[in-house]
TORDREN-263093 format. One record per residue: chain; x, y, z of N, C-alpha, C in turn. Coordinates in Angstrom, 3 decimals. Example, Ala and Ser with C-alpha at 12.3 -4.5 7.8 and 13.67 -1.06 7.14 Angstrom:
// TORDREN-263093
+---+----------+----------+----------+----------+----------+----------+----------+----------+----------+
: c :      npx :      npy :      npz :     capx :     capy :     capz :      cpx :      cpy :      cpz :
+---+----------+----------+----------+----------+----------+----------+----------+----------+----------+
: A :   13.190 :   -5.690 :    7.800 :   12.300 :   -4.500 :    7.800 :   13.200 :   -3.300 :    7.800 :
: A :   12.850 :   -2.250 :    7.080 :   13.670 :   -1.060 :    7.140 :   12.900 :    0.030 :    7.870 :
+---+----------+----------+----------+----------+----------+----------+----------+----------+----------+
END
This chain:
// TORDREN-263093
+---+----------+----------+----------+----------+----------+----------+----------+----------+----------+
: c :      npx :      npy :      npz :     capx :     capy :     capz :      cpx :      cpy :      cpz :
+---+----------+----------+----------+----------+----------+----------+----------+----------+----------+
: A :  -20.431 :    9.336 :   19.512 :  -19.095 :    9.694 :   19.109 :  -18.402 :    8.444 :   18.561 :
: A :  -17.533 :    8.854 :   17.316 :  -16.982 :    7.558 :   17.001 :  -15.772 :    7.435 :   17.613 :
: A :  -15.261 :    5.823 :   17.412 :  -14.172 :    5.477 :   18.120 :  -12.689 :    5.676 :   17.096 :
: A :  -11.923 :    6.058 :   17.661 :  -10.685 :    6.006 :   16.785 :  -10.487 :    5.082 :   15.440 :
: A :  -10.671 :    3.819 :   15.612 :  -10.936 :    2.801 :   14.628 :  -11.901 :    3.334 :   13.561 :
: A :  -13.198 :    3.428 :   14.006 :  -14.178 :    3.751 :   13.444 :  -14.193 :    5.197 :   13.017 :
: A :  -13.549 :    6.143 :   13.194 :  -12.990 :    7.084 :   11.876 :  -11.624 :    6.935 :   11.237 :
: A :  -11.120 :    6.068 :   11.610 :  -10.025 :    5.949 :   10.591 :  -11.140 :    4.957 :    9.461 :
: A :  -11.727 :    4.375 :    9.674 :  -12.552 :    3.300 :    8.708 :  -13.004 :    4.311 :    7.700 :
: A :  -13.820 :    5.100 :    8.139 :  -14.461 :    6.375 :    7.735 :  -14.035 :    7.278 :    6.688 :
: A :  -12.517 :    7.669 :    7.055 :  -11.625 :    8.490 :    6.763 :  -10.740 :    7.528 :    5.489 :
: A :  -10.887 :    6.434 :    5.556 :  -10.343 :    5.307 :    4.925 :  -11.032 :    5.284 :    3.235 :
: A :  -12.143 :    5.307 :    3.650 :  -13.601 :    5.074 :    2.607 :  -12.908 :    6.560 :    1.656 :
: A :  -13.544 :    7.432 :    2.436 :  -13.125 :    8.686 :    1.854 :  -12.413 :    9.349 :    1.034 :
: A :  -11.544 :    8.607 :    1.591 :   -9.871 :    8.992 :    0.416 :   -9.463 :    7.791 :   -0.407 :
: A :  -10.563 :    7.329 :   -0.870 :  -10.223 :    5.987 :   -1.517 :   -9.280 :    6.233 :   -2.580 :
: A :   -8.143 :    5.504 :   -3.170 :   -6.978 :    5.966 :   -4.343 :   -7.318 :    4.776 :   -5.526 :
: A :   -7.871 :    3.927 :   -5.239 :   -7.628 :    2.788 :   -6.207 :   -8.166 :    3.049 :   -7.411 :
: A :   -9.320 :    4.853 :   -7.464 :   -9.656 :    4.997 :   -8.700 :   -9.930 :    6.510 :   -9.168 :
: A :   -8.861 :    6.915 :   -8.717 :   -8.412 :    8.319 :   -9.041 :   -7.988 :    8.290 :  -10.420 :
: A :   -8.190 :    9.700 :  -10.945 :   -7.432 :    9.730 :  -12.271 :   -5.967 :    9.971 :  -12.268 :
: A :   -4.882 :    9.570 :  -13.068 :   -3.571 :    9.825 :  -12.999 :   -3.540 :   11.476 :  -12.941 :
: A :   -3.038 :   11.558 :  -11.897 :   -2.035 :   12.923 :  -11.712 :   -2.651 :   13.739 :  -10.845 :
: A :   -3.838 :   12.784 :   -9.984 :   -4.904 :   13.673 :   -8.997 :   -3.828 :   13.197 :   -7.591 :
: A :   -4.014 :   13.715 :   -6.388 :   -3.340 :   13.497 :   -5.331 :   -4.228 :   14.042 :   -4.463 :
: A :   -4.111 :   12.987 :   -3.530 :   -5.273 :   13.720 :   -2.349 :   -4.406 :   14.160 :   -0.839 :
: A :   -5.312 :   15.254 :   -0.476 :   -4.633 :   15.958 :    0.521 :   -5.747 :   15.810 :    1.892 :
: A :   -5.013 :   15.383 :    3.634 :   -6.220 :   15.134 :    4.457 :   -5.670 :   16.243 :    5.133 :
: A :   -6.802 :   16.905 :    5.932 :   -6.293 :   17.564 :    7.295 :   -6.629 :   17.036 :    8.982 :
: A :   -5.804 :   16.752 :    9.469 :   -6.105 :   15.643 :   10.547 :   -6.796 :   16.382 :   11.296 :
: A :   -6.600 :   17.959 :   11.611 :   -7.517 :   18.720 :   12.539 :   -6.856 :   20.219 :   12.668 :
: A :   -7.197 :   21.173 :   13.041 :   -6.817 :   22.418 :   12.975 :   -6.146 :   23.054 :   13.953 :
: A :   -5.900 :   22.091 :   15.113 :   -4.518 :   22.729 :   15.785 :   -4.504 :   21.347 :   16.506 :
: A :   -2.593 :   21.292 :   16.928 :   -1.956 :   19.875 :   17.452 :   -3.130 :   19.437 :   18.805 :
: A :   -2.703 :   18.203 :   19.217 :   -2.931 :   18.321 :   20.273 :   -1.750 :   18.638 :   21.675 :
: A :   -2.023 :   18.710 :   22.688 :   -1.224 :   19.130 :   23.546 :    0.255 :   17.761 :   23.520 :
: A :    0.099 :   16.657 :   23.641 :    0.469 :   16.031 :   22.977 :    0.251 :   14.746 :   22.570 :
: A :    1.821 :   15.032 :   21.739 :    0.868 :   13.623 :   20.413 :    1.190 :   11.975 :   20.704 :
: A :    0.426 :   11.604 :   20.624 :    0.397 :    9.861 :   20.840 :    1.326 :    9.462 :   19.764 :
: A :    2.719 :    9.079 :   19.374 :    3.228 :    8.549 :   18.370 :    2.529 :    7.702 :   17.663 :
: A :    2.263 :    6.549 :   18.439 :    1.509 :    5.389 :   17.758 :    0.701 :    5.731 :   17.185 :
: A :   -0.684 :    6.273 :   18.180 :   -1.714 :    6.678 :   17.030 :   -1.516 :    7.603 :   16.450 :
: A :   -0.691 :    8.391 :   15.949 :   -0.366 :    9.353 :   14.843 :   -0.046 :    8.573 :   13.680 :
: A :    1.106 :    7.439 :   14.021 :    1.561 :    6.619 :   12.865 :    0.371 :    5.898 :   12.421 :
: A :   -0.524 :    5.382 :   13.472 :   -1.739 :    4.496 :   12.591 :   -2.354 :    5.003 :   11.666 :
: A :   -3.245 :    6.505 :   12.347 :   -3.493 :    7.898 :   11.046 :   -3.211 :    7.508 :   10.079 :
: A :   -1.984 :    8.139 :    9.932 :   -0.728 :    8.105 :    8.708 :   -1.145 :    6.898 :    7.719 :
: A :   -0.818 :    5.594 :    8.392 :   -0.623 :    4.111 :    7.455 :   -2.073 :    3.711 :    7.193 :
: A :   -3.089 :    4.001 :    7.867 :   -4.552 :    3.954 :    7.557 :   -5.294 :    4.646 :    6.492 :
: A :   -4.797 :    6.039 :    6.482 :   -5.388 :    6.630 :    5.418 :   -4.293 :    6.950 :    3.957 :
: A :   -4.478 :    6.660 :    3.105 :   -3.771 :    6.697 :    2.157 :   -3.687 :    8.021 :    1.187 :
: A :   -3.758 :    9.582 :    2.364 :   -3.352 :   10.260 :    1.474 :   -2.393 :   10.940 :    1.188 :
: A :   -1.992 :   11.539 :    0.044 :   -0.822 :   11.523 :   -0.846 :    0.003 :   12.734 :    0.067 :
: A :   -0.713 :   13.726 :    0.801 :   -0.189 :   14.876 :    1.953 :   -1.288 :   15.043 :    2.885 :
: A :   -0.462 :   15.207 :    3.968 :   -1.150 :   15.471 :    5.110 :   -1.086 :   17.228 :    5.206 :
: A :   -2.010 :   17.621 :    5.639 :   -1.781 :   19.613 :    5.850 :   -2.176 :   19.583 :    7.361 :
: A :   -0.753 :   19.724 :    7.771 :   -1.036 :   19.885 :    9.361 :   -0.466 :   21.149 :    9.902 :
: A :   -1.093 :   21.006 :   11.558 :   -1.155 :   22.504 :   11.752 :    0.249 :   22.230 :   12.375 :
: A :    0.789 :   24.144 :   11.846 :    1.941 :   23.963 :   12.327 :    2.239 :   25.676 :   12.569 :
: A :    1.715 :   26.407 :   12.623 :    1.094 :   28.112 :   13.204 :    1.616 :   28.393 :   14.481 :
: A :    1.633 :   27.496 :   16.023 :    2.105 :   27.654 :   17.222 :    3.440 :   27.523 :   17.457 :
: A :    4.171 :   26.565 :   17.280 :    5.420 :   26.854 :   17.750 :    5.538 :   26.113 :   18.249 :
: A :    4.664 :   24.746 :   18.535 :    4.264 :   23.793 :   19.529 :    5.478 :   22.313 :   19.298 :
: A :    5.694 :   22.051 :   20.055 :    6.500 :   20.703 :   20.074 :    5.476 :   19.771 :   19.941 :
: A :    4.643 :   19.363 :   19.668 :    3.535 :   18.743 :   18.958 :    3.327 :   18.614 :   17.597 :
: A :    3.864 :   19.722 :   17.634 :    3.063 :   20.050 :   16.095 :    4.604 :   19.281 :   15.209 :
: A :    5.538 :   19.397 :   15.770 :    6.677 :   18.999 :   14.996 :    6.677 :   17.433 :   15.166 :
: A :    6.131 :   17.047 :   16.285 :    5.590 :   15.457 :   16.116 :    4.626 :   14.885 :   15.606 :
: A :    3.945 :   15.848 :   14.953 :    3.193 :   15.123 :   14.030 :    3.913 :   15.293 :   12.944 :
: A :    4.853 :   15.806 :   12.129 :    5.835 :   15.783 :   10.986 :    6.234 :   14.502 :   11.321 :
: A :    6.763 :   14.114 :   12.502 :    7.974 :   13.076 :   12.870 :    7.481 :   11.943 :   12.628 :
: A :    6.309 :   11.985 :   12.926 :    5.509 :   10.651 :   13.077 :    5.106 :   10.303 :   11.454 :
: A :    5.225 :   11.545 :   10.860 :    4.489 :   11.024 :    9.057 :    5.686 :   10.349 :    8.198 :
: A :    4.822 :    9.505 :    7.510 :    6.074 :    7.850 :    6.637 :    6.646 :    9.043 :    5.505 :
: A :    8.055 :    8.428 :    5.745 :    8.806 :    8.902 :    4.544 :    8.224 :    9.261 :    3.672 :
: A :    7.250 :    8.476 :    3.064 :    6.624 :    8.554 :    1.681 :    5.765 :    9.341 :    1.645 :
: A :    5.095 :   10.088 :    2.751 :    3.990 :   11.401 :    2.574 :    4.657 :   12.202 :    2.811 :
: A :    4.082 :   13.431 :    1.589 :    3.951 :   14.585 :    1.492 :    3.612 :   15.677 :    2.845 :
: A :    3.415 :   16.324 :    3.269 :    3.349 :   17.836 :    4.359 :    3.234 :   18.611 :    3.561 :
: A :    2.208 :   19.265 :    4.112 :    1.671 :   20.834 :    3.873 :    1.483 :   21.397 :    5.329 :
: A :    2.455 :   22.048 :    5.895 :    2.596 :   22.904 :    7.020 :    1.723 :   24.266 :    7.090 :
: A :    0.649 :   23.849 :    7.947 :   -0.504 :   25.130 :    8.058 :    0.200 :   26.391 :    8.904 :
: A :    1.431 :   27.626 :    8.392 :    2.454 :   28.134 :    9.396 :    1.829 :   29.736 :    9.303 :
: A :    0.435 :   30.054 :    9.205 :   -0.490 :   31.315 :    9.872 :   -1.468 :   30.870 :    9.767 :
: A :   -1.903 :   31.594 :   10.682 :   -3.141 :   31.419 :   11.731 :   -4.203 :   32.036 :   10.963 :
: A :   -5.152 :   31.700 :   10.428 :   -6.045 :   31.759 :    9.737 :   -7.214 :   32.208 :    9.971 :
: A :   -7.202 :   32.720 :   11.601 :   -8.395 :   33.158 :   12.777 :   -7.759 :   34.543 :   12.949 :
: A :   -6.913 :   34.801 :   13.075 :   -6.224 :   36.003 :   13.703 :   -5.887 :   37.079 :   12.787 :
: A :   -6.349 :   38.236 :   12.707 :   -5.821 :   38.999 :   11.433 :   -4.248 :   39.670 :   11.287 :
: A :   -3.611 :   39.695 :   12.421 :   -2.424 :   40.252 :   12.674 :   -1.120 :   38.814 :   11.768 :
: A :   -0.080 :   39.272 :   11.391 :    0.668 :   38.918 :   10.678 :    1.898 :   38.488 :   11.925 :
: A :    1.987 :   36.905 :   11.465 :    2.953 :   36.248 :   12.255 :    4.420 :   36.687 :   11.664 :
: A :    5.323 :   36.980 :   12.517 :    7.023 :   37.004 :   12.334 :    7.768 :   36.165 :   11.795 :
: A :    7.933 :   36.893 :   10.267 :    8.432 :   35.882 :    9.305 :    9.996 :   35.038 :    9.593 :
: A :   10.467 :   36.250 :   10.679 :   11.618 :   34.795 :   11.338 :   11.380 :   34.208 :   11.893 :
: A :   10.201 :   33.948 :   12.631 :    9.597 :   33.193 :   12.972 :    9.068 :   31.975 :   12.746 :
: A :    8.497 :   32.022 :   11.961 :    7.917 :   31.273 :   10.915 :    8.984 :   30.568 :   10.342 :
: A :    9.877 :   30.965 :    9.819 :   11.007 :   30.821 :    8.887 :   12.195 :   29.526 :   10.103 :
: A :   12.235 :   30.111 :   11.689 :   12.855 :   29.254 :   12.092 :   12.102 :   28.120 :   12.505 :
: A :   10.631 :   27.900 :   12.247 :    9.698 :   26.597 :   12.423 :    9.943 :   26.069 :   11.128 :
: A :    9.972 :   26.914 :   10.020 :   10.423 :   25.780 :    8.891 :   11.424 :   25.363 :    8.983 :
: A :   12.618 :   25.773 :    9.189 :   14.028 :   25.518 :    9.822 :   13.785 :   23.992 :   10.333 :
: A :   13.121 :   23.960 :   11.454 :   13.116 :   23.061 :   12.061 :   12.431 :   21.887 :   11.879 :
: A :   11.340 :   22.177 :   11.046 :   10.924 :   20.884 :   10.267 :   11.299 :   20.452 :    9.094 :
: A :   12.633 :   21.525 :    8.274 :   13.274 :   20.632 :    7.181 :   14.657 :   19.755 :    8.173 :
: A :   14.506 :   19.475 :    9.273 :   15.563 :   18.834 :   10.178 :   14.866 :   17.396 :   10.374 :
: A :   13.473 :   17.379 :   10.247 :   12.451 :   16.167 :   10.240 :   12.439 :   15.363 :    8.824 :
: A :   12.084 :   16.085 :    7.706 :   11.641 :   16.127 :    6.731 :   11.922 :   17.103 :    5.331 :
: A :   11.958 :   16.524 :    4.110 :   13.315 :   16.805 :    3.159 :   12.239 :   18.229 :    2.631 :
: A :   13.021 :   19.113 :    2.257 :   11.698 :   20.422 :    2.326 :   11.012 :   20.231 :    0.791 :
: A :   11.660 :   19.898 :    0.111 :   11.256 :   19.414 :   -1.307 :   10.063 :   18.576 :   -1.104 :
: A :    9.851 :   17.743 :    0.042 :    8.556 :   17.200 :    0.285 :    7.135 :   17.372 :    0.921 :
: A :    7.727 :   19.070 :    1.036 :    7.243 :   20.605 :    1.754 :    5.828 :   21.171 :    1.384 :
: A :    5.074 :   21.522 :    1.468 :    3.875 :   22.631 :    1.476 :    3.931 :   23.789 :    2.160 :
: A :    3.661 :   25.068 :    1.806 :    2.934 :   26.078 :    2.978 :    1.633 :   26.471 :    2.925 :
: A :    1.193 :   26.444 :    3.676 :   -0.589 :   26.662 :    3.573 :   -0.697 :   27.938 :    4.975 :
: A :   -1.910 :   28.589 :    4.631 :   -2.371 :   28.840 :    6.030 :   -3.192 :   28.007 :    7.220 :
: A :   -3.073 :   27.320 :    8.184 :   -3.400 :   26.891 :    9.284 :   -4.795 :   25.748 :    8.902 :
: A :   -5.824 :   26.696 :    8.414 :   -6.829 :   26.007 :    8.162 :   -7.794 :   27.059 :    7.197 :
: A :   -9.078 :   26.908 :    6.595 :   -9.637 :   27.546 :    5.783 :  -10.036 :   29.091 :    6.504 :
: A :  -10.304 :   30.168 :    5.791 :  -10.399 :   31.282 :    6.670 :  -12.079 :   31.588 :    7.147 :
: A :  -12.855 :   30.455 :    6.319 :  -14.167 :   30.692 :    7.274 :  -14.552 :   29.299 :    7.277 :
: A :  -15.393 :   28.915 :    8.468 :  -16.512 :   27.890 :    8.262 :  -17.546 :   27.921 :    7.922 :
: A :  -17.946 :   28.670 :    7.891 :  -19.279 :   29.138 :    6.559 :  -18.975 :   30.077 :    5.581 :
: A :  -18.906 :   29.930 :    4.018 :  -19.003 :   30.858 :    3.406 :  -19.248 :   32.108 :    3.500 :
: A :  -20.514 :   32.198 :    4.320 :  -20.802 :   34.099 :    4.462 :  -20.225 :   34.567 :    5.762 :
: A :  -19.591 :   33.611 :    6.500 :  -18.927 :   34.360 :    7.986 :  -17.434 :   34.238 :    8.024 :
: A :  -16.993 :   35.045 :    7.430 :  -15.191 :   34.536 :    7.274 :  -15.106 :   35.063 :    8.896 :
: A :  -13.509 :   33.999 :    9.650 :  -13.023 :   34.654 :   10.277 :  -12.610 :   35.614 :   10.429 :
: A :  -11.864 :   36.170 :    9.876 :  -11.180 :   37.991 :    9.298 :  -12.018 :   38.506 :    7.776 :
: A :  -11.450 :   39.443 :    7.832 :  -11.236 :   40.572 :    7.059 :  -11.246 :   39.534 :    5.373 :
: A :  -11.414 :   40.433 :    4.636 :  -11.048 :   39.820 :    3.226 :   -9.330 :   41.110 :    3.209 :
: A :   -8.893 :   41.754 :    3.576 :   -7.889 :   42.432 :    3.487 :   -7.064 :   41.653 :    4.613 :
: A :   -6.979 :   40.696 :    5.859 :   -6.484 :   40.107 :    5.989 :   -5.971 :   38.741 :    5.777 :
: A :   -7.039 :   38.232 :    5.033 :   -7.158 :   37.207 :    3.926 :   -5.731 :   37.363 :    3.161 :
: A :   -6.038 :   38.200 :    2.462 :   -5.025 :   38.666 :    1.327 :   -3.315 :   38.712 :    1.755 :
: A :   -3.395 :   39.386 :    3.541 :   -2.212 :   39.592 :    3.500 :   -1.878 :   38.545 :    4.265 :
: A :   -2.229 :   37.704 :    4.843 :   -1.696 :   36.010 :    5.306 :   -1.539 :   35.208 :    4.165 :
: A :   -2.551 :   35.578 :    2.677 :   -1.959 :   34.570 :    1.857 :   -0.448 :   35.538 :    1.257 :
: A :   -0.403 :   36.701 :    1.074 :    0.949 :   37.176 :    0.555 :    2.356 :   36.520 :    1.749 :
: A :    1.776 :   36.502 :    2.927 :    3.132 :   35.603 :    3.760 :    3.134 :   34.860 :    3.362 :
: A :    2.316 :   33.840 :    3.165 :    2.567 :   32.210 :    2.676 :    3.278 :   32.175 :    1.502 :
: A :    3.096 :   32.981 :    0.449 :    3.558 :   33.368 :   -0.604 :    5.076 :   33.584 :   -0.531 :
: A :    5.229 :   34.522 :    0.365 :    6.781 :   35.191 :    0.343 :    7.671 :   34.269 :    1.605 :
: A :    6.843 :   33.372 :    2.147 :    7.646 :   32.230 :    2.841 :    8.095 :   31.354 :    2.046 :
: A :    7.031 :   30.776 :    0.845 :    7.588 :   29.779 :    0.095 :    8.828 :   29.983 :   -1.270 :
: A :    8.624 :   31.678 :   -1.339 :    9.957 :   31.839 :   -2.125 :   10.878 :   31.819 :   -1.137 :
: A :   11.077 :   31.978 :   -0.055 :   12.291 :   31.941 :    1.026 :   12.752 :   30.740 :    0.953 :
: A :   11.545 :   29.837 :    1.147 :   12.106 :   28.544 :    1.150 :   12.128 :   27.515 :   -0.558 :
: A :   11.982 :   28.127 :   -1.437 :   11.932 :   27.523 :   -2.714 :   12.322 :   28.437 :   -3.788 :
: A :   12.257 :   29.507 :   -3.592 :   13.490 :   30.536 :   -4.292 :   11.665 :   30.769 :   -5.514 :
: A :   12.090 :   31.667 :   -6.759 :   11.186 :   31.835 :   -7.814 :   10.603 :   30.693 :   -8.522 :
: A :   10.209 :   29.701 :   -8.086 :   10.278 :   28.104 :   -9.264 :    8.633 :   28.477 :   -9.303 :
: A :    7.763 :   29.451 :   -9.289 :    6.381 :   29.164 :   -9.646 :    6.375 :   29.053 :  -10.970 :
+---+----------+----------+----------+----------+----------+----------+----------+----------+----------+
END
């Protein structure tokens, strides 16, 4: 198992920027749900270690964790808030949802915002977690969350 150091090194390599093409931006996902809770420090090291342009973190529970890992990310990165569950086929409560975004444009300016679902909907290509009809209707929430929160600008 590697040591904290030794995947940020890792994770470092990976997302290298110094020779990207103009107008590419790279996006990391630190892991697919918070932990119970979060180490500030090493959240901020994360953050200042790897140089990418948004972080897509999970943010689906409701968890006071999960809003510390927003807290902990530098002014200067981007968020993509993973806010459905991507395992579960049932449809999360869009006031719901809506008062977790609430609460992380109180962290962070929403213009510097993402919505995603949680994490990818399979780990293998041929074994999705759900449904391809629940697929569809977790990405139409994400959809109709981000006009809530960004009005028609697609």
């Amino acid at each position: 198992m590697l040591s904290f150091e030794d995947a940020l090194a890792v994770e470092a390599l990976a997302v290298r920027l110094d020779e990207r093409p103009e107008g590419v931006r790279t996006g990391l996902c630190p892991g697919w749900r918070a932990p119970a809770v979060v180490d500030r420090a090493r959240a901020e090291r994360l953050y200042a270690s790897i140089p990418a342009d948004r972080w897509i973190l999970p943010y689906d529970q409701g968890t006071d964790a999960e809003l510390d890992l927003l807290r902990a990310l530098p002014e200067d990165r981007d968020a993509c808030l993973g806010v459905v569950d991507a395992t579960t086929p049932g449809l999360e409560d869009l006031d719901t949802v809506l008062a977790r975004i609430d609460a992380a444009a109180e962290v962070k300016d929403l213009e510097d915002m993402a919505l995603a679902p949680s994490r990818g909907f399979a780990d293998v290509a041929d074994r999705p977690l759900v449904d391809a009809d629940a697929q569809r209707r977790k990405l139409v929430l994400v959809e109709t969350l981000a006009r809530y929160c960004w009005g028609n600008e697609f």
